[in-house]
Gaussian input, Z-matrix of N, CA and C with variables (Angstrom, degrees):
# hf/3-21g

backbone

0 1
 N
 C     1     B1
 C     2     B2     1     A1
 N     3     B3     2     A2     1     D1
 C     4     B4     3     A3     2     D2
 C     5     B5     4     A4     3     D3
 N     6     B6     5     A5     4     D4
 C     7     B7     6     A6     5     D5
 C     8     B8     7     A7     6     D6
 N     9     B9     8     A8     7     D7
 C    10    B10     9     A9     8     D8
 C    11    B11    10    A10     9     D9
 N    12    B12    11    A11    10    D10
 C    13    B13    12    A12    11    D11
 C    14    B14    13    A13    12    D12
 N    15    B15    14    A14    13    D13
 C    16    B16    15    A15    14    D14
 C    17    B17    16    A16    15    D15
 N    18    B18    17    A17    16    D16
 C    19    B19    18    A18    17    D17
 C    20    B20    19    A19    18    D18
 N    21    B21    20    A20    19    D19
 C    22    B22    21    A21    20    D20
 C    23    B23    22    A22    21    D21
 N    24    B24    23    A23    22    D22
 C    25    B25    24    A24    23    D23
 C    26    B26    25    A25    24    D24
 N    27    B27    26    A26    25    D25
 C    28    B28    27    A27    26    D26
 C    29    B29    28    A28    27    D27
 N    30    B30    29    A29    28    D28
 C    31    B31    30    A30    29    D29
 C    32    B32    31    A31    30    D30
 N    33    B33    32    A32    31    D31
 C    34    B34    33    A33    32    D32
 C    35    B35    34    A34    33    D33
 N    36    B36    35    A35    34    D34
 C    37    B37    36    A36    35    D35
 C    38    B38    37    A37    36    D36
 N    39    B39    38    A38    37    D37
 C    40    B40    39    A39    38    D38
 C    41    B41    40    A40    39    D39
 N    42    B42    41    A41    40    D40
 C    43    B43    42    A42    41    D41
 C    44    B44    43    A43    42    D42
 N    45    B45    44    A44    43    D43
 C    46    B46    45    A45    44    D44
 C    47    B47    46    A46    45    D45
 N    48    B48    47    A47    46    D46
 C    49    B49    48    A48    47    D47
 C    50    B50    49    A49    48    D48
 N    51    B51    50    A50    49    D49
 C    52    B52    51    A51    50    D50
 C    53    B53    52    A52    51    D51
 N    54    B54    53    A53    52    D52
 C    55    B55    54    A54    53    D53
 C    56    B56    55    A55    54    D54
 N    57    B57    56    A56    55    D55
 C    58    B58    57    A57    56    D56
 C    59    B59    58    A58    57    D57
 N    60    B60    59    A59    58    D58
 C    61    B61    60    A60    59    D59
 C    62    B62    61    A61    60    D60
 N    63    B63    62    A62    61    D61
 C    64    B64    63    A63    62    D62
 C    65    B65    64    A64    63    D63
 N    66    B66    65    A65    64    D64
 C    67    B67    66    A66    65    D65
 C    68    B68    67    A67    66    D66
 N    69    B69    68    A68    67    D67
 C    70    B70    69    A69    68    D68
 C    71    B71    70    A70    69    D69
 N    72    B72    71    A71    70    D70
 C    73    B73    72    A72    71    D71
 C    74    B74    73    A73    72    D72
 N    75    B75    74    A74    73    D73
 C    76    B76    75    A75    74    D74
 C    77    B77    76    A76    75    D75
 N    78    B78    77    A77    76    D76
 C    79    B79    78    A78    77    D77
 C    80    B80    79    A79    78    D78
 N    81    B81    80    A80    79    D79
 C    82    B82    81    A81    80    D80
 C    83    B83    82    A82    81    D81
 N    84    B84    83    A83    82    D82
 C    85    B85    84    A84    83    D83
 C    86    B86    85    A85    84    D84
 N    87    B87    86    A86    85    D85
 C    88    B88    87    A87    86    D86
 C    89    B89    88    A88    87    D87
 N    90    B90    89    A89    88    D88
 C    91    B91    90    A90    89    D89
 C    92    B92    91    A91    90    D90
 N    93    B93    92    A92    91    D91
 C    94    B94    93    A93    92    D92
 C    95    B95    94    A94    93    D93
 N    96    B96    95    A95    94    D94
 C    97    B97    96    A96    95    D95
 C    98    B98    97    A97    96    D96
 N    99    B99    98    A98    97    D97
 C   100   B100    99    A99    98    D98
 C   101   B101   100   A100    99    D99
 N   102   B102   101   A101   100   D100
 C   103   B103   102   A102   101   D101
 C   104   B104   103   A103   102   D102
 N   105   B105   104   A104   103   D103
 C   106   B106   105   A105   104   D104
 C   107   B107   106   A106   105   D105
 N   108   B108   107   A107   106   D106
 C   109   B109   108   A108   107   D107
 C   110   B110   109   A109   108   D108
 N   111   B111   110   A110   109   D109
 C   112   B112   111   A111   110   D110
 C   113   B113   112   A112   111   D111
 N   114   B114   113   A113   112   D112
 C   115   B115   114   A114   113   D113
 C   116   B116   115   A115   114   D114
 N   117   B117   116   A116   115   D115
 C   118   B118   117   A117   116   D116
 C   119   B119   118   A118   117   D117
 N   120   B120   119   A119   118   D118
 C   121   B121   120   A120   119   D119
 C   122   B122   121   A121   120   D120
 N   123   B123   122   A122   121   D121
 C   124   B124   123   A123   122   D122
 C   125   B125   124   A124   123   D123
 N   126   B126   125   A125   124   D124
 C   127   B127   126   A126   125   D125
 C   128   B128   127   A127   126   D126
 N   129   B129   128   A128   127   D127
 C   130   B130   129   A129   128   D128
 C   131   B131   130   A130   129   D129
 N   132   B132   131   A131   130   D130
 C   133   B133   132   A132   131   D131
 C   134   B134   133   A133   132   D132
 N   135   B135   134   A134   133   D133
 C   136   B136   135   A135   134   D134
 C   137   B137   136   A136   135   D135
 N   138   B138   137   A137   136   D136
 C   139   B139   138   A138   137   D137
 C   140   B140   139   A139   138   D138
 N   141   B141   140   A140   139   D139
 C   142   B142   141   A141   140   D140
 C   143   B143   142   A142   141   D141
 N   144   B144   143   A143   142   D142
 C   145   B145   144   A144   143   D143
 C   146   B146   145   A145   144   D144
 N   147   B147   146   A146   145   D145
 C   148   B148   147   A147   146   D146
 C   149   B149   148   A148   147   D147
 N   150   B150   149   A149   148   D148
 C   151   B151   150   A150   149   D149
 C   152   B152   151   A151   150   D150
 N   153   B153   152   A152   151   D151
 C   154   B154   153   A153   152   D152
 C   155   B155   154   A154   153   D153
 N   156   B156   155   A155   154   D154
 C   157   B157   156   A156   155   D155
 C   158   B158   157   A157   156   D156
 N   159   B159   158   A158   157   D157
 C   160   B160   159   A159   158   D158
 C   161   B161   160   A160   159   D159
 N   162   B162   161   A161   160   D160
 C   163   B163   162   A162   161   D161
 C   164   B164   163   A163   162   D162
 N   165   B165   164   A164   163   D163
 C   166   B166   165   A165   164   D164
 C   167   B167   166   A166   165   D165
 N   168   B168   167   A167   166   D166
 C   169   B169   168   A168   167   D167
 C   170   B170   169   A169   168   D168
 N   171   B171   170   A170   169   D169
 C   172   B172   171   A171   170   D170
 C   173   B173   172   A172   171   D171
 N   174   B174   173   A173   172   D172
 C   175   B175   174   A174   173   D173
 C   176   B176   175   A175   174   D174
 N   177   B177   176   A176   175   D175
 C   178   B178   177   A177   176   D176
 C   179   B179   178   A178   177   D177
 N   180   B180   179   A179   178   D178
 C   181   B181   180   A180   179   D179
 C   182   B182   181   A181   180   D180
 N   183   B183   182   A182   181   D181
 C   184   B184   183   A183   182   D182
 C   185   B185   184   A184   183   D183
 N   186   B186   185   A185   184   D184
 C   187   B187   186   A186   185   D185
 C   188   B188   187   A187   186   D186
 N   189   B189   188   A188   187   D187
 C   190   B190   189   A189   188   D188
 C   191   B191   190   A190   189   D189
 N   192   B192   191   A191   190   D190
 C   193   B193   192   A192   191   D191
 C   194   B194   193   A193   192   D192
 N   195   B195   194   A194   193   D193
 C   196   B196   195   A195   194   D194
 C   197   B197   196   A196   195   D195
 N   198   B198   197   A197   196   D196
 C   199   B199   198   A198   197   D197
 C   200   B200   199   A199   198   D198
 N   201   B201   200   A200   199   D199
 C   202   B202   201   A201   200   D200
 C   203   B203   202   A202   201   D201
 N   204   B204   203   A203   202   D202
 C   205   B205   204   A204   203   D203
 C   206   B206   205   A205   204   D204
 N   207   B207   206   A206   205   D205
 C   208   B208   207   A207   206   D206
 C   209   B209   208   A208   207   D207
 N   210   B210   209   A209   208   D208
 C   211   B211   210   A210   209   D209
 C   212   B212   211   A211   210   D210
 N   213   B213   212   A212   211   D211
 C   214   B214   213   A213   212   D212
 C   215   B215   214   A214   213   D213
 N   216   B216   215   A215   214   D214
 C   217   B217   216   A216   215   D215
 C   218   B218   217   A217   216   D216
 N   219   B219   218   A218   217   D217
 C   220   B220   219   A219   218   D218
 C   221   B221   220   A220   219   D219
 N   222   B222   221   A221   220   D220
 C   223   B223   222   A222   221   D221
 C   224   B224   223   A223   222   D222
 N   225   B225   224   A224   223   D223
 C   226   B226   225   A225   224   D224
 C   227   B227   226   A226   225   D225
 N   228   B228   227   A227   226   D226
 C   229   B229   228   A228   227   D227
 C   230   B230   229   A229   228   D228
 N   231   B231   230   A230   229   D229
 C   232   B232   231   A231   230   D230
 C   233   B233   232   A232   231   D231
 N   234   B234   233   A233   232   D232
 C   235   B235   234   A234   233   D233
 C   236   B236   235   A235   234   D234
 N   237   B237   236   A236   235   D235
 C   238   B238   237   A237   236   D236
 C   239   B239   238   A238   237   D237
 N   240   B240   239   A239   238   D238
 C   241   B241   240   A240   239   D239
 C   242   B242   241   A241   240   D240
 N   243   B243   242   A242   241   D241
 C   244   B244   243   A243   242   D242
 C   245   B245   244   A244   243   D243
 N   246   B246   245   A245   244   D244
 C   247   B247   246   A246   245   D245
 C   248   B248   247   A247   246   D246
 N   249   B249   248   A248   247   D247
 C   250   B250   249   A249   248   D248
 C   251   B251   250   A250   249   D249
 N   252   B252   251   A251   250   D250
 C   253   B253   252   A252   251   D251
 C   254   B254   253   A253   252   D252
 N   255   B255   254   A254   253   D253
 C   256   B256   255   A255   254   D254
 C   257   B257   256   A256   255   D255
 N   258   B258   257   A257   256   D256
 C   259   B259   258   A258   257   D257
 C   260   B260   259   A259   258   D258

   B1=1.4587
   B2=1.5286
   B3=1.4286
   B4=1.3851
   B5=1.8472
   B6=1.9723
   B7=1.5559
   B8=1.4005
   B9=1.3678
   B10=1.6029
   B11=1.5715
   B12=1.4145
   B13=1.7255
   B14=1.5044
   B15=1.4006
   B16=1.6882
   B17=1.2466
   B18=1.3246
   B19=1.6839
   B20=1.9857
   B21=1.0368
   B22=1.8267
   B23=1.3650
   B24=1.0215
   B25=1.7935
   B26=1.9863
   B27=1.3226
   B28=1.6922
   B29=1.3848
   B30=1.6953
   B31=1.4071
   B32=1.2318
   B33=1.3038
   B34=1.2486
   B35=2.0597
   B36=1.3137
   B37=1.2202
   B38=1.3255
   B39=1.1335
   B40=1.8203
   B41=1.7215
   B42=0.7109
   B43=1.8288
   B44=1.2551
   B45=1.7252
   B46=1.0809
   B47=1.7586
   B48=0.9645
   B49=1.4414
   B50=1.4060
   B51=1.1034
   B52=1.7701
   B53=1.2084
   B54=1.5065
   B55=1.0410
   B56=1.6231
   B57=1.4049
   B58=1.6880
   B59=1.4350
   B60=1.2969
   B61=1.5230
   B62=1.3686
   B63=1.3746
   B64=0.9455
   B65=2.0564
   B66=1.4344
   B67=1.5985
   B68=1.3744
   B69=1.6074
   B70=1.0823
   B71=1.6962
   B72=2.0000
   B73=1.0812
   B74=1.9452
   B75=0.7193
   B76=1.6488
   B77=1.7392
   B78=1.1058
   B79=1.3810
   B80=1.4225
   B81=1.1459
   B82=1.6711
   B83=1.0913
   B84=1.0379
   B85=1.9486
   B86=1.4374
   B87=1.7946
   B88=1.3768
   B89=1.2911
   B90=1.5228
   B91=1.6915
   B92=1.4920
   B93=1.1757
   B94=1.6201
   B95=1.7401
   B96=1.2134
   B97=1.9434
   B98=1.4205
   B99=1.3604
   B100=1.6614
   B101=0.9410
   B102=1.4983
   B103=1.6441
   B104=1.1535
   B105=1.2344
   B106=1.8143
   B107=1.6604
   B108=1.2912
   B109=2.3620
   B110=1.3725
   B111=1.7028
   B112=1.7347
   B113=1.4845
   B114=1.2030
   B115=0.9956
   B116=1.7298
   B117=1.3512
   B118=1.9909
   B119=2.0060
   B120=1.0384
   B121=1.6762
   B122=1.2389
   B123=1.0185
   B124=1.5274
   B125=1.7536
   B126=1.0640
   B127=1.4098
   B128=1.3556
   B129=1.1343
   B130=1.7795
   B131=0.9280
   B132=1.4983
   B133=1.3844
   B134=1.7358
   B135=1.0160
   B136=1.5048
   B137=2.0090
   B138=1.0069
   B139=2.0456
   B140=1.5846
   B141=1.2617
   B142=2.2734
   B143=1.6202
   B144=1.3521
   B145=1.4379
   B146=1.7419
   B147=1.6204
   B148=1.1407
   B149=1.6300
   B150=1.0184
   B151=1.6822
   B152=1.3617
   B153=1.1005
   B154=2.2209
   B155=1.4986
   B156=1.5196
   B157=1.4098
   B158=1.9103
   B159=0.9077
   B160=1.3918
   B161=1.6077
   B162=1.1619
   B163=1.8698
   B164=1.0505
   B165=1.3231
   B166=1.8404
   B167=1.1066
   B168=1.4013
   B169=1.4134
   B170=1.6819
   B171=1.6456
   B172=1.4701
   B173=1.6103
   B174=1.0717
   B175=1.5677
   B176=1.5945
   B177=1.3301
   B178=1.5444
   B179=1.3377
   B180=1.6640
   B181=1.8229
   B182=1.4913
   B183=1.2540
   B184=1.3652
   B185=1.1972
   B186=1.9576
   B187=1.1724
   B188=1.8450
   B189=1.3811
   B190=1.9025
   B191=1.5437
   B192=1.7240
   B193=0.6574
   B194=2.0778
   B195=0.8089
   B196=1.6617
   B197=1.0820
   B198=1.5200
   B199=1.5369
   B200=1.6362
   B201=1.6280
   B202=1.3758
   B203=1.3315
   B204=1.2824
   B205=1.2351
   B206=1.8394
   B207=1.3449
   B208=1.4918
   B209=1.8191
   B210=1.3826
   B211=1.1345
   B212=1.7883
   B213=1.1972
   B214=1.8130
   B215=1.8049
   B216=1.7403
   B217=2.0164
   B218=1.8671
   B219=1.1783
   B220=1.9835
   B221=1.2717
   B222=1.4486
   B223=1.5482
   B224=1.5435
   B225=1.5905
   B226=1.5224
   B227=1.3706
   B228=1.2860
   B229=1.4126
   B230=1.7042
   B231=1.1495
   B232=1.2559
   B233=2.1535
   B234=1.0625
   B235=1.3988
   B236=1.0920
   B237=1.6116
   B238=0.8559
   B239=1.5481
   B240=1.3627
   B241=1.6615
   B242=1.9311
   B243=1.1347
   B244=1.5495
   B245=1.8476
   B246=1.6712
   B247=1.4173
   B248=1.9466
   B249=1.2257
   B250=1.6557
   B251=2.1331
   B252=1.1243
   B253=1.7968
   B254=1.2289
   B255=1.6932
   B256=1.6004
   B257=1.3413
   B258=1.8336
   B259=1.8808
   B260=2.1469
   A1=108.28
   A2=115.01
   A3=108.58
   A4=82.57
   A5=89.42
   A6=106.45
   A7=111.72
   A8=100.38
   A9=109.05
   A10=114.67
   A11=116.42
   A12=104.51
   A13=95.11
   A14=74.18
   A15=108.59
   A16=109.84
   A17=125.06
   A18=108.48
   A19=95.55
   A20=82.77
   A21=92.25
   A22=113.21
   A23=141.20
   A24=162.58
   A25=86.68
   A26=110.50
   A27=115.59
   A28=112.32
   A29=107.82
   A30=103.38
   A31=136.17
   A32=108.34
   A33=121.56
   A34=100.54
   A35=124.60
   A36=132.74
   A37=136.14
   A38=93.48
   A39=110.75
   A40=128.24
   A41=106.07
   A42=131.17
   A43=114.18
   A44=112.51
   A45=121.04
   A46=88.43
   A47=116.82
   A48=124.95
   A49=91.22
   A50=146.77
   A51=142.71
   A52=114.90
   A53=135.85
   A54=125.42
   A55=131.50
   A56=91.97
   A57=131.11
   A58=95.97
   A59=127.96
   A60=125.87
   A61=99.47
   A62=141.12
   A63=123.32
   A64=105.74
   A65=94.15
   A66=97.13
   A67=115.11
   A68=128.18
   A69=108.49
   A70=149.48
   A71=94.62
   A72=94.22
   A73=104.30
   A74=105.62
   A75=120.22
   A76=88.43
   A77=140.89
   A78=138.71
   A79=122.21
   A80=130.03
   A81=133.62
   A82=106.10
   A83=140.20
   A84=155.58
   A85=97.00
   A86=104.53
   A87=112.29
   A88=132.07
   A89=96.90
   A90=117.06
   A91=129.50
   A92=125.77
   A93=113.51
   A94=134.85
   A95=71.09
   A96=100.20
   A97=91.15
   A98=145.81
   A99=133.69
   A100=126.97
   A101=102.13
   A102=123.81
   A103=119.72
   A104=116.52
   A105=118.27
   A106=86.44
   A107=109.45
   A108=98.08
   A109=95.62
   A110=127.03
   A111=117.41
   A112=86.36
   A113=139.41
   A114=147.37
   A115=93.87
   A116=105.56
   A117=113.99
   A118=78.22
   A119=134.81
   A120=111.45
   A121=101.28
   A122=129.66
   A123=124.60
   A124=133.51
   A125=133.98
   A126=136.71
   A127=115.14
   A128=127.87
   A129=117.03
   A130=119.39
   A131=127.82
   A132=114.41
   A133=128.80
   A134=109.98
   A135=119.85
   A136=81.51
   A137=102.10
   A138=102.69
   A139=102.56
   A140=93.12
   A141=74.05
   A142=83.36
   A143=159.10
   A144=126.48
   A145=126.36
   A146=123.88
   A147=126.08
   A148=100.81
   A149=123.72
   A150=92.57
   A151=108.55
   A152=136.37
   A153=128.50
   A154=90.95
   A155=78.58
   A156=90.67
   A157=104.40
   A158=123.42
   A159=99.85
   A160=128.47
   A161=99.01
   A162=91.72
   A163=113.34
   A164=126.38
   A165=119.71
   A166=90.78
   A167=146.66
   A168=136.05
   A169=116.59
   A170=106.34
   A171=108.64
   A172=106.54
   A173=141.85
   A174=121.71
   A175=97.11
   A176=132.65
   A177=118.27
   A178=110.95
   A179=82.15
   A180=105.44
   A181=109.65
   A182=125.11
   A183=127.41
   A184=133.74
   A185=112.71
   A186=118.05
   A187=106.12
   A188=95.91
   A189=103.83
   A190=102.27
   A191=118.50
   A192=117.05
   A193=123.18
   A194=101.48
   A195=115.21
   A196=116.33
   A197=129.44
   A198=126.00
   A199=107.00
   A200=115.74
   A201=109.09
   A202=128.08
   A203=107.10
   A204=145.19
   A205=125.06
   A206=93.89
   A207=130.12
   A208=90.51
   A209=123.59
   A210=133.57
   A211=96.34
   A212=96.41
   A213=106.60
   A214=106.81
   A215=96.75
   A216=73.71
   A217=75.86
   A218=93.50
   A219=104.05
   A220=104.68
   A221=100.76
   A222=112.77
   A223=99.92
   A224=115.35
   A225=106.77
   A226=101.87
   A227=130.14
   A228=136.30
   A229=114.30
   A230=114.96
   A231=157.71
   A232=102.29
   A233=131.33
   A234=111.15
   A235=128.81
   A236=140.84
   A237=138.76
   A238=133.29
   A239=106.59
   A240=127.36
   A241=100.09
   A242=115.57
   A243=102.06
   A244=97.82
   A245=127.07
   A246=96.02
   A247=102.02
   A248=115.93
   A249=101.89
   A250=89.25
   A251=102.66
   A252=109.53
   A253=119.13
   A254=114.19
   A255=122.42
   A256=122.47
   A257=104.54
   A258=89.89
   A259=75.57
   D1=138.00
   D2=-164.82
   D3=-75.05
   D4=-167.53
   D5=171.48
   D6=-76.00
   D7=-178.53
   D8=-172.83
   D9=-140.37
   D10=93.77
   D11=-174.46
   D12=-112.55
   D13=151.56
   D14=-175.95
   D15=-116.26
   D16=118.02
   D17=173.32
   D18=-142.23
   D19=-174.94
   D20=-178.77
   D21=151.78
   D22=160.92
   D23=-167.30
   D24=-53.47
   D25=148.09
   D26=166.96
   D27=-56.09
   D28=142.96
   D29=-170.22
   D30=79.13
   D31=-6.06
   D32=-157.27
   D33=-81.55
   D34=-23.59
   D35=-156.31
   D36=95.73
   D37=8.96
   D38=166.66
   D39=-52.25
   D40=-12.25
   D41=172.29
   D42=-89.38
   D43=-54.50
   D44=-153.57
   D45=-84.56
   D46=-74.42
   D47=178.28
   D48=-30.23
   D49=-90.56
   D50=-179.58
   D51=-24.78
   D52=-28.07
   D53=163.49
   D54=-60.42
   D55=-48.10
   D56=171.71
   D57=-50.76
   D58=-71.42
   D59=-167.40
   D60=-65.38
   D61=-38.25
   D62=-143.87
   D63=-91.67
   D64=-26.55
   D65=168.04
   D66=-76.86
   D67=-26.90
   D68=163.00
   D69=-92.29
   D70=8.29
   D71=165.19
   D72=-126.35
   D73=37.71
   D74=171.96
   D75=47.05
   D76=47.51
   D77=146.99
   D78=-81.50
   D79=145.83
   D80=167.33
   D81=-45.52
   D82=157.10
   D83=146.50
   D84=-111.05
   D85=106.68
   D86=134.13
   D87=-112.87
   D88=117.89
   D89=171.23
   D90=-66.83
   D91=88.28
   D92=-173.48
   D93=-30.14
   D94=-51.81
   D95=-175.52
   D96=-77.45
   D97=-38.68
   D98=150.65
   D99=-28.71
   D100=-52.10
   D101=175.33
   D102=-55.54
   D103=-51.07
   D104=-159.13
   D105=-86.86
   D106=-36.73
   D107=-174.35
   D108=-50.67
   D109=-31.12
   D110=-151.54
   D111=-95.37
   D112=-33.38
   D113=-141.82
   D114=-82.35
   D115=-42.68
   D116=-148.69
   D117=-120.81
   D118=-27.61
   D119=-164.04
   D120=60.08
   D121=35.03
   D122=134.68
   D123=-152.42
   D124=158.22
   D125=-173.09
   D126=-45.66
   D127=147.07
   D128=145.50
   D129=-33.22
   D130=-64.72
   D131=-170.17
   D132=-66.62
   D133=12.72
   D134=-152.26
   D135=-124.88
   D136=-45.06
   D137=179.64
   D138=-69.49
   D139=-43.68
   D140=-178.93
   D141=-84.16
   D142=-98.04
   D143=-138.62
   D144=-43.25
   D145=-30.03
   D146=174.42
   D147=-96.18
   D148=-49.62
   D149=-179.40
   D150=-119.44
   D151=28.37
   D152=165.11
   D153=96.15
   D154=165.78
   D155=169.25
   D156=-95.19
   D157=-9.32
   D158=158.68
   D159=-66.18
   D160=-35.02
   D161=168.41
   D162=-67.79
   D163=-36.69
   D164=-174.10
   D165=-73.52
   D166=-45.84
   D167=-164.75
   D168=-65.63
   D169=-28.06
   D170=167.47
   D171=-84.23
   D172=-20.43
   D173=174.93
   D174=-82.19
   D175=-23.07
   D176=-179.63
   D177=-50.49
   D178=-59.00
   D179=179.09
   D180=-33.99
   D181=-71.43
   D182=168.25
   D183=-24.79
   D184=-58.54
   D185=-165.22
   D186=-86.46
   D187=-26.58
   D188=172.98
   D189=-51.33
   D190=-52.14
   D191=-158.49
   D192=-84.11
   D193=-22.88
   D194=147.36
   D195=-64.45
   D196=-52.17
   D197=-170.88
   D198=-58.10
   D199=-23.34
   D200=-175.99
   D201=-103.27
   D202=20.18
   D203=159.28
   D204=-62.29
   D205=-46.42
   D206=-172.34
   D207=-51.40
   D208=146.22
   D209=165.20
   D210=-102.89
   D211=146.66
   D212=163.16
   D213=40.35
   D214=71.93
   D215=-178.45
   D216=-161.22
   D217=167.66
   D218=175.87
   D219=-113.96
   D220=119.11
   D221=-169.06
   D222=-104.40
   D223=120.42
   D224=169.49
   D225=-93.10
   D226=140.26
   D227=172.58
   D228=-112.41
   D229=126.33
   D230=166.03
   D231=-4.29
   D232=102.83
   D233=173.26
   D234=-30.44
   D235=-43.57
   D236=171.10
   D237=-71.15
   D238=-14.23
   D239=-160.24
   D240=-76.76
   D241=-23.60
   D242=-175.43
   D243=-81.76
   D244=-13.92
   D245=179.07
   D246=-92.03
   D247=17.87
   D248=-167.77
   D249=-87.95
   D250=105.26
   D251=162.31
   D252=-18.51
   D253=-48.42
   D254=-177.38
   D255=-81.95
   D256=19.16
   D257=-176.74
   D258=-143.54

């Protein structure tokens, strides 16, 4: 089964829907914004007030960009991650 990305505006249900797909086709769910909280021990909102949104925008960059790497898995990507040029 190929991959599976999910993207859309914040809030939008991109998680939730990834959850949903991902129990019903026994694929992984990787969440970006999961990624970078496990990654940094701390929230989004807490990375753009202590370090900008350019640093959160370079660990997105990163973790988008590994997540699409992934063979056979449902990648939710980050609200902001479809305007960065480099992913």
């Amino acid at each position: 089964m190929p991959r599976i990305i999910l993207m859309g505006p914040p809030g939008s249900g991109k998680t939730t829907v990834g959850k949903v797909l991902a129990k019903k086709t026994e694929l992984p769910l990787i969440d970006t914004d999961q990624k970078i909280e496990e990654r940094t021990g701390r929230k989004i909102p807490d990375i753009f007030l202590e370090s900008g949104e350019d640093e959160f925008r370079k660990l997105e960059r990163e973790e988008v960009l590994s997540a699409l790497k992934s063979d056979e898995s449902i990648v939710s990507l980050g609200g902001g991650s479809i305007l960065d040029e480099q992913v």
